[in-house]
VEXVO-747869 format. One record per residue: residue in three letters; x, y, z of N, C-alpha, C, O, CB in turn. Coordinates in Angstrom, 3 decimals, always signed. Glycine has a CB too. Layout:
REM residues N
residuo,nX,nY,nZ,caX,caY,caZ,cX,cY,cZ,oX,oY,oZ,cbX,cbY,cbZ
ALA,X,Y,Z,X,Y,Z,X,Y,Z,X,Y,Z,X,Y,Z $
...
//
This chain:
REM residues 108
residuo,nX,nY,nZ,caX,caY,caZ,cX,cY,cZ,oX,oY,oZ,cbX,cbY,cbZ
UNK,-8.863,+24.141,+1.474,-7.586,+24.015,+0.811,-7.644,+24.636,-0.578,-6.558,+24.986,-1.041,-7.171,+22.551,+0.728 $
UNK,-8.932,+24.867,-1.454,-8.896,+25.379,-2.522,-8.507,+24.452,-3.618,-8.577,+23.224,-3.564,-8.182,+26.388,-2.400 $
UNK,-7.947,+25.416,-4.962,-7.515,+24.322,-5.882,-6.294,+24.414,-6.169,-5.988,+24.347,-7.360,-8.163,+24.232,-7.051 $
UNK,-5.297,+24.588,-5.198,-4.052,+24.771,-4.972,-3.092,+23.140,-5.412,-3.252,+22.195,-4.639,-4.032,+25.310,-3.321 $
UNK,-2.533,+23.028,-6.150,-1.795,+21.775,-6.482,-1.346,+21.343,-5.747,-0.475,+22.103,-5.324,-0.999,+21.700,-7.210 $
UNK,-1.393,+20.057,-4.987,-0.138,+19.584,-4.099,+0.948,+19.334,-4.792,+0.887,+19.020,-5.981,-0.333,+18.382,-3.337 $
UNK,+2.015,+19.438,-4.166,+3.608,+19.465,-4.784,+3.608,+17.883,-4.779,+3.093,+17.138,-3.946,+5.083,+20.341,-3.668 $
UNK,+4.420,+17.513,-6.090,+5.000,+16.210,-6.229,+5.128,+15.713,-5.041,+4.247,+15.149,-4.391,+6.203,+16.150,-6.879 $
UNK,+6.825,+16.018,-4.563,+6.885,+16.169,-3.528,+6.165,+15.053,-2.274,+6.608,+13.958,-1.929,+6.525,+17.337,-3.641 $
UNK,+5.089,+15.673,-1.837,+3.885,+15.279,-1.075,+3.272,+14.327,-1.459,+3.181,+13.221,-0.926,+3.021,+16.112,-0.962 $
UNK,+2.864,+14.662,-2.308,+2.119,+13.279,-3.422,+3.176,+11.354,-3.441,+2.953,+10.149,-3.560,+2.358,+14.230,-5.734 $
UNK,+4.648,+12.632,-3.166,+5.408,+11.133,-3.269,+5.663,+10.328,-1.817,+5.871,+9.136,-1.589,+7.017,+11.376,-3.978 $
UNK,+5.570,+11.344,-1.051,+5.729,+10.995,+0.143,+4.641,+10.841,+0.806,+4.988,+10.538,+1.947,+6.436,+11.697,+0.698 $
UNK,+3.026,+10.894,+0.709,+2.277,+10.049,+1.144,+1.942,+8.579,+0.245,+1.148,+7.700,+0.577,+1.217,+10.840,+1.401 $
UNK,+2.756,+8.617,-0.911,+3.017,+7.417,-1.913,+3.552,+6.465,-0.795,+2.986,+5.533,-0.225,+4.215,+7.731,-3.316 $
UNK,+4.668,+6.917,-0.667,+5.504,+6.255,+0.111,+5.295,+5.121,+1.462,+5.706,+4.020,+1.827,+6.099,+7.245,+0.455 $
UNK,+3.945,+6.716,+2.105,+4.000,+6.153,+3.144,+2.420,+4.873,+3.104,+2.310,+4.070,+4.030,+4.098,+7.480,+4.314 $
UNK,+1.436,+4.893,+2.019,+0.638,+4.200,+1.927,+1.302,+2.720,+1.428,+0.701,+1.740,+1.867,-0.296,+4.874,+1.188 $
UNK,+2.506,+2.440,+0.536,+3.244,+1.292,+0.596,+3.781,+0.901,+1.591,+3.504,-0.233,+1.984,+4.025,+1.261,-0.099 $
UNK,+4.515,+1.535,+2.158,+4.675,+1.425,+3.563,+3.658,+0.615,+4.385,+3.874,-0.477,+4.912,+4.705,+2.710,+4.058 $
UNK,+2.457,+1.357,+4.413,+1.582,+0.442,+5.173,+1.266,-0.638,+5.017,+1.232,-1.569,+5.822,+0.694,+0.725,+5.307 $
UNK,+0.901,-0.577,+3.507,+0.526,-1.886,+2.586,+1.332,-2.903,+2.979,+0.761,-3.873,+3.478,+0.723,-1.734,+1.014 $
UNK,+2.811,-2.940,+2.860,+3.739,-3.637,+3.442,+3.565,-4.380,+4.711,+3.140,-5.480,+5.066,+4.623,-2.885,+3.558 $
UNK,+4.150,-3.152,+5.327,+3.589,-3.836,+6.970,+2.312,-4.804,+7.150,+2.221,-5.708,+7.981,+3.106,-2.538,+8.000 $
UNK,+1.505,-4.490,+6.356,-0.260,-5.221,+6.974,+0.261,-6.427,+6.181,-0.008,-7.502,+6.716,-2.317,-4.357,+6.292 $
UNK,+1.142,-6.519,+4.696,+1.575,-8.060,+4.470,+2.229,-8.899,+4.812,+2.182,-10.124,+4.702,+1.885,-8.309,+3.782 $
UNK,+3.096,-7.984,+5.400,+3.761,-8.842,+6.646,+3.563,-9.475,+7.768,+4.258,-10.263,+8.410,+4.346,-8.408,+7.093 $
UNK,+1.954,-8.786,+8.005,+1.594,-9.042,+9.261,+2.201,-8.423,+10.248,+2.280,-9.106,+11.269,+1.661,-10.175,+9.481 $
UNK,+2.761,-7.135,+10.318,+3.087,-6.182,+11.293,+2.334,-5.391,+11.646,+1.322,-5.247,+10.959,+3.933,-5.572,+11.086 $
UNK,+2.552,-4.391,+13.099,+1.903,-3.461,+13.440,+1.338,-2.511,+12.445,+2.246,-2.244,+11.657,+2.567,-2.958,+14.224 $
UNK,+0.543,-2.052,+12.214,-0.311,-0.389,+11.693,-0.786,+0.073,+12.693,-0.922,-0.403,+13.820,-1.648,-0.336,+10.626 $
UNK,-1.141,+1.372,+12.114,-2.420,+2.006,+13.037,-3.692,+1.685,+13.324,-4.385,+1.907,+14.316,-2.738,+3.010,+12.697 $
UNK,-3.997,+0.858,+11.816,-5.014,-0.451,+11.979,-4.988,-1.095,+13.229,-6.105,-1.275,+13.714,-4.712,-1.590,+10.993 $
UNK,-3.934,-1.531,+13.952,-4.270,-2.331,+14.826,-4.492,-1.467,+15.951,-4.474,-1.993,+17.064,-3.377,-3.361,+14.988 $
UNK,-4.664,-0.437,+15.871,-4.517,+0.564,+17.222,-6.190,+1.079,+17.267,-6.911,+1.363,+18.224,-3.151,+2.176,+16.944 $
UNK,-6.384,+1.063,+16.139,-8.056,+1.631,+15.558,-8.957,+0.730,+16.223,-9.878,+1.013,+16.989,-8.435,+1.489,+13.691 $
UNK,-8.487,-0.612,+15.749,-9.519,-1.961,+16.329,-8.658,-2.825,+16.680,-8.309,-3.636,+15.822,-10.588,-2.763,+15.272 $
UNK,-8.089,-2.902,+17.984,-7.953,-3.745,+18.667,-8.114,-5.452,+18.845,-7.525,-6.532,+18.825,-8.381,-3.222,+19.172 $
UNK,-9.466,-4.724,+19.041,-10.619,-6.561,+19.163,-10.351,-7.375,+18.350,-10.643,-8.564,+18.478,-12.346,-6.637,+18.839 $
UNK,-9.577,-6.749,+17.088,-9.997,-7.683,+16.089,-8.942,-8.532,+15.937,-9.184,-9.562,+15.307,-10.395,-7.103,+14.821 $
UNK,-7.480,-8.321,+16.480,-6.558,-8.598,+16.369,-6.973,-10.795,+16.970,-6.235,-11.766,+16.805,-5.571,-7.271,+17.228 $
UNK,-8.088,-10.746,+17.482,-8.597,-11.864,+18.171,-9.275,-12.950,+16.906,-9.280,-14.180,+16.948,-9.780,-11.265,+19.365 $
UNK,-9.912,-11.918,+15.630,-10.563,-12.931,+14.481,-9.366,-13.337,+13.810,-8.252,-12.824,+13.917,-11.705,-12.232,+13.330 $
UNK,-9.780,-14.498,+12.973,-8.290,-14.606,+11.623,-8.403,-14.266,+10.446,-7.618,-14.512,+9.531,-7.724,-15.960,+11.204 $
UNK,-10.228,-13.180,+10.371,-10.246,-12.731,+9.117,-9.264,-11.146,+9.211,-8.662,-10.494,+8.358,-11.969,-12.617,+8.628 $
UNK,-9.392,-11.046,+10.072,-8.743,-9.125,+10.868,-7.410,-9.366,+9.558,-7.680,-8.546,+8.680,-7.741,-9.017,+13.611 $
UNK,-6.343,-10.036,+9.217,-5.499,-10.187,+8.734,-5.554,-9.844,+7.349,-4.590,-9.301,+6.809,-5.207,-11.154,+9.045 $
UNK,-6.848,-10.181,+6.584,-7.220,-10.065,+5.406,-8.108,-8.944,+4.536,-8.295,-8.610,+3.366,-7.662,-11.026,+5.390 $
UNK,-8.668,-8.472,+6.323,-9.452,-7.227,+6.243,-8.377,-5.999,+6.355,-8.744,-4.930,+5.867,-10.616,-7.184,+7.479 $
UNK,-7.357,-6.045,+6.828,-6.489,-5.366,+7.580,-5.471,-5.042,+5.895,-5.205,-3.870,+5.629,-5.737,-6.454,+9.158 $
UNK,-5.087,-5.978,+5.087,-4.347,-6.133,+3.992,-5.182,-5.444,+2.977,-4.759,-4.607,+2.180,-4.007,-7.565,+3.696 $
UNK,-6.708,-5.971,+3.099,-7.926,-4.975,+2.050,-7.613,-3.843,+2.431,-6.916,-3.327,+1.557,-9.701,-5.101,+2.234 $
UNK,-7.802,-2.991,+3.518,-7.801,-1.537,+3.637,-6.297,-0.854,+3.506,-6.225,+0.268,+3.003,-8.454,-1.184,+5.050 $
UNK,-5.240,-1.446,+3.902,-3.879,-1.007,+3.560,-3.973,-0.763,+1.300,-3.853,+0.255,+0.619,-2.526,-2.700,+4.370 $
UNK,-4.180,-1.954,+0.969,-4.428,-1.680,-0.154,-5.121,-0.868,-1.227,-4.774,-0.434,-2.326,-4.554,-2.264,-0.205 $
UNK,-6.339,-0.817,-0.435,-7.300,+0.268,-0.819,-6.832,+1.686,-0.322,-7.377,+2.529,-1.035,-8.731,-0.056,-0.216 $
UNK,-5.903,+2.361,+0.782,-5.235,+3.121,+0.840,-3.852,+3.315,-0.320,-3.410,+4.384,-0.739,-5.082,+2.949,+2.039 $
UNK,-3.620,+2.645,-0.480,-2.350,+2.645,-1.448,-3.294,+3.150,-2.915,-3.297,+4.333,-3.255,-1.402,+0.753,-1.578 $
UNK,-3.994,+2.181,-3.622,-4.735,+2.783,-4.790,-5.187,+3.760,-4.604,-5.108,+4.507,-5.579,-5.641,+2.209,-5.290 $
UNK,-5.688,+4.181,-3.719,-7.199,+5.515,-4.109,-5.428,+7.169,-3.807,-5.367,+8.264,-4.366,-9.625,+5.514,-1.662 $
UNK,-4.422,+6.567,-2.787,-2.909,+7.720,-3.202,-2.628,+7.598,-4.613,-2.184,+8.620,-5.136,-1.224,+7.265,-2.378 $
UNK,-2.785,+6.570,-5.365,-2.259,+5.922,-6.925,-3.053,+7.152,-7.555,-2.523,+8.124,-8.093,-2.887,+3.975,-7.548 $
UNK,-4.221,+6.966,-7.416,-5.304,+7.272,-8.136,-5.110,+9.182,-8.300,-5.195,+9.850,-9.330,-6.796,+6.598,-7.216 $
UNK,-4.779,+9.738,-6.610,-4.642,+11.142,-6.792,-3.479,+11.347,-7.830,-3.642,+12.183,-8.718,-4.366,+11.868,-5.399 $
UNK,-2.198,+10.554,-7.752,-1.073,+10.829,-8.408,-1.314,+10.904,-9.851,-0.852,+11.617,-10.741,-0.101,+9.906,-8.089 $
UNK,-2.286,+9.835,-9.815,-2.709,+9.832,-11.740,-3.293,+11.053,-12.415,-3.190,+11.497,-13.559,-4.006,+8.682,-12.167 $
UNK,-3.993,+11.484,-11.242,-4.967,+12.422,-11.171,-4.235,+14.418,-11.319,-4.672,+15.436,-11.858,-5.753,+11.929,-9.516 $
UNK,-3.222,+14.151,-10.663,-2.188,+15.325,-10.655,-1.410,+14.964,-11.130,-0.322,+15.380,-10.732,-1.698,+15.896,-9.645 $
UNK,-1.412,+14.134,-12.089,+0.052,+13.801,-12.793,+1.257,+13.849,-12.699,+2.077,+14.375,-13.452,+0.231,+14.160,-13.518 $
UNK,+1.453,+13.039,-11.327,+2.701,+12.450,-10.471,+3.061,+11.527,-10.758,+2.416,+10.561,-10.349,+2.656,+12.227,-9.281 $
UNK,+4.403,+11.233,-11.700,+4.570,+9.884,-11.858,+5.180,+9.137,-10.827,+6.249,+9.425,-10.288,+5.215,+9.677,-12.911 $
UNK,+4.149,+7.746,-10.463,+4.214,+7.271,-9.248,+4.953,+5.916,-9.563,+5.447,+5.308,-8.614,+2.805,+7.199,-8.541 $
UNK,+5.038,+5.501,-10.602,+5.575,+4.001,-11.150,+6.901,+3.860,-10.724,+7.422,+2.760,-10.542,+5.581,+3.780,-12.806 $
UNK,+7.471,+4.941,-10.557,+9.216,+4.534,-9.985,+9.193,+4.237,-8.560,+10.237,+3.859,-8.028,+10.459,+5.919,-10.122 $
UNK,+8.222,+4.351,-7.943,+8.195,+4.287,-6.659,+8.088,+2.570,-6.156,+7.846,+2.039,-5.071,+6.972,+5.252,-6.225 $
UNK,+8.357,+2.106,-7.353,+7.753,+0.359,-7.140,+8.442,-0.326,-8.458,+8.863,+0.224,-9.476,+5.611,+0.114,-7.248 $
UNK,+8.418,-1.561,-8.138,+9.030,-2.518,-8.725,+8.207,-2.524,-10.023,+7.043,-2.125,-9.971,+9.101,-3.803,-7.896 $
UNK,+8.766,-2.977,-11.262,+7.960,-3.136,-12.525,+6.692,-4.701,-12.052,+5.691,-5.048,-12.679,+9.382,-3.536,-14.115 $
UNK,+6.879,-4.898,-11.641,+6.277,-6.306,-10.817,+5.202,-5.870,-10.125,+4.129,-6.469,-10.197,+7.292,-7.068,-9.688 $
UNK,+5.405,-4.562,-9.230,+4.516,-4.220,-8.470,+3.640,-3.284,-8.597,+2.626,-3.187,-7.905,+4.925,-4.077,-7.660 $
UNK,+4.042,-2.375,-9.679,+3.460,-1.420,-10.750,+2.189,-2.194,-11.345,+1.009,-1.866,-11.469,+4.632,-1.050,-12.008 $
UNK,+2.726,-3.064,-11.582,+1.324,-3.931,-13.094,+0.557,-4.085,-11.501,-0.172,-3.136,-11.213,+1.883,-6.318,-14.553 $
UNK,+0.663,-5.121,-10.538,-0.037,-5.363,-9.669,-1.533,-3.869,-9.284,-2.756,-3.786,-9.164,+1.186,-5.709,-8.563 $
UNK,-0.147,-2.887,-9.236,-1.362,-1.175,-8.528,-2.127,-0.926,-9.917,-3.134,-0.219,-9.883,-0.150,+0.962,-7.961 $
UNK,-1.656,-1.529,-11.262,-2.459,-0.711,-12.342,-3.325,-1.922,-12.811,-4.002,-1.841,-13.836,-1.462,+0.082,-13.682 $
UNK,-3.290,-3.083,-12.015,-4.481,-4.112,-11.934,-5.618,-3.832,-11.353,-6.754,-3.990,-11.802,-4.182,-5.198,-11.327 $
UNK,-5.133,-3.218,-9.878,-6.092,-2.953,-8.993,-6.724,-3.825,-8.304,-7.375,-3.411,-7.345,-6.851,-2.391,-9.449 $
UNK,-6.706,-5.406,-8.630,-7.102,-5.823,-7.649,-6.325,-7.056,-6.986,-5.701,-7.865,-7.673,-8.292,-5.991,-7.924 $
UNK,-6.403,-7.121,-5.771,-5.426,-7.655,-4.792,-5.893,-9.111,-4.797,-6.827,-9.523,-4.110,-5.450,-6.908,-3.259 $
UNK,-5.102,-9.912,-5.699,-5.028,-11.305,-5.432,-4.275,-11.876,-4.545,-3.632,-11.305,-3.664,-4.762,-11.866,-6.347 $
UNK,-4.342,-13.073,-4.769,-3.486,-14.700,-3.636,-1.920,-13.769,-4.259,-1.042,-13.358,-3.499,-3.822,-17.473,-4.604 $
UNK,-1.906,-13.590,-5.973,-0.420,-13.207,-6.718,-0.048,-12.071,-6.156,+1.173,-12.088,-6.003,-0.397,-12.956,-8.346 $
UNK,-0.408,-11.336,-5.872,-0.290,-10.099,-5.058,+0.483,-10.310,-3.923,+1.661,-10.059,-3.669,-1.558,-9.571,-4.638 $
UNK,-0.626,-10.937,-3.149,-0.049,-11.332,-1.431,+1.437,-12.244,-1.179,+2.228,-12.205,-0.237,-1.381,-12.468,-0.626 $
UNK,+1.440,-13.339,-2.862,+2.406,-13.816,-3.011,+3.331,-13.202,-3.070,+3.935,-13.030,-2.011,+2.384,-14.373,-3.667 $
UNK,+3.852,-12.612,-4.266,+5.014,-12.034,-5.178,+5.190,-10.868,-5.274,+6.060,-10.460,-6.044,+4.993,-12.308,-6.373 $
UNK,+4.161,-9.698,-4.272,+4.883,-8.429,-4.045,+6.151,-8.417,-4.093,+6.635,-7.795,-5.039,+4.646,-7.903,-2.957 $
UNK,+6.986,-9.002,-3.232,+8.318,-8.791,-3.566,+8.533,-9.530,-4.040,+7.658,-10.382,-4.193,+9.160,-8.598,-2.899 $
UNK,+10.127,-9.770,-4.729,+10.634,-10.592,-5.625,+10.946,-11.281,-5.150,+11.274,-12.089,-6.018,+11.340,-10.383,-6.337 $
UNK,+11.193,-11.780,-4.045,+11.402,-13.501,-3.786,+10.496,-13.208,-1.951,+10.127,-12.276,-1.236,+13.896,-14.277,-3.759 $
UNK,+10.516,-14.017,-1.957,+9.961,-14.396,-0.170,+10.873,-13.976,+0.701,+10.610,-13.378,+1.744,+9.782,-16.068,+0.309 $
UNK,+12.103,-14.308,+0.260,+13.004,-14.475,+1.293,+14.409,-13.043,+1.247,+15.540,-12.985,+1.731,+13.614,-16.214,+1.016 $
UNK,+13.485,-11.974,+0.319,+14.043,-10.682,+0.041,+14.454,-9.922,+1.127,+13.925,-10.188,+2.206,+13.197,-9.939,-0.641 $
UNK,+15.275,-9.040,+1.083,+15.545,-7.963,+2.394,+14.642,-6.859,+1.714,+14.960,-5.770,+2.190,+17.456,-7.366,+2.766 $
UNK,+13.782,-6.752,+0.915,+12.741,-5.615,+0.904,+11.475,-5.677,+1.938,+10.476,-4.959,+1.956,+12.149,-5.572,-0.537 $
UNK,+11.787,-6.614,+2.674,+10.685,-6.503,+3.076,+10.999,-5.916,+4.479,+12.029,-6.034,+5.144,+9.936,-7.731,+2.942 $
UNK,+9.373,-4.981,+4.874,+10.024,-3.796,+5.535,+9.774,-3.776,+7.186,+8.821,-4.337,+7.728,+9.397,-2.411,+4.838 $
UNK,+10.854,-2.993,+7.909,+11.212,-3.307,+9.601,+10.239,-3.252,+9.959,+10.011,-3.420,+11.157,+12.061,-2.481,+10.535 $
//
């Protein structure tokens, strides 16, 4: 690929789609995670392991954007911003991603 810049653009839209995931795995919805490992869908840690790696996908996209200087902060709630520039995924996290529990942000 060289040292060719990726376009905003791109940068925003695999933004997008790593919240996206993040989402889903907090919801406890389908990913591709569950398609990868199966089996695991059987432990009750799979849920927590499954939320670690969605997350750790979301930061290390954060991290390129910082890195190419994409501003990625509009892409998220001021709430959920401090959370990605914490970096690490607490109980408050899993809680209060969105702004209430009972939000329509949370995703199909």
């Amino acid at each position: 690929m060289g040292n060719e810049r990726f376009s905003d653009d791109y940068m925003l839209e695999k933004l997008a789609d790593a919240k996206v995931h993040f989402e889903r795995a907090l919801d406890c919805k389908h990913t591709d995670f569950d398609d990868l490992y199966p089996y695991m869908i059987e432990h009750p840690q799979f849920f927590w392991y499954k939320r670690y790696v969605a997350w750790s996908e979301l930061l290390t996209i954060v991290k390129l954007c910082e890195e190419l200087e994409v501003a990625w902060q509009s892409q998220f709630s001021t709430r959920q911003a401090e959370y990605v520039q914490e970096k690490v995924m607490s109980g408050k996290v899993l809680d209060y991603w969105y702004e209430t529990n009972d939000s329509k942000e949370h995703v199909s």
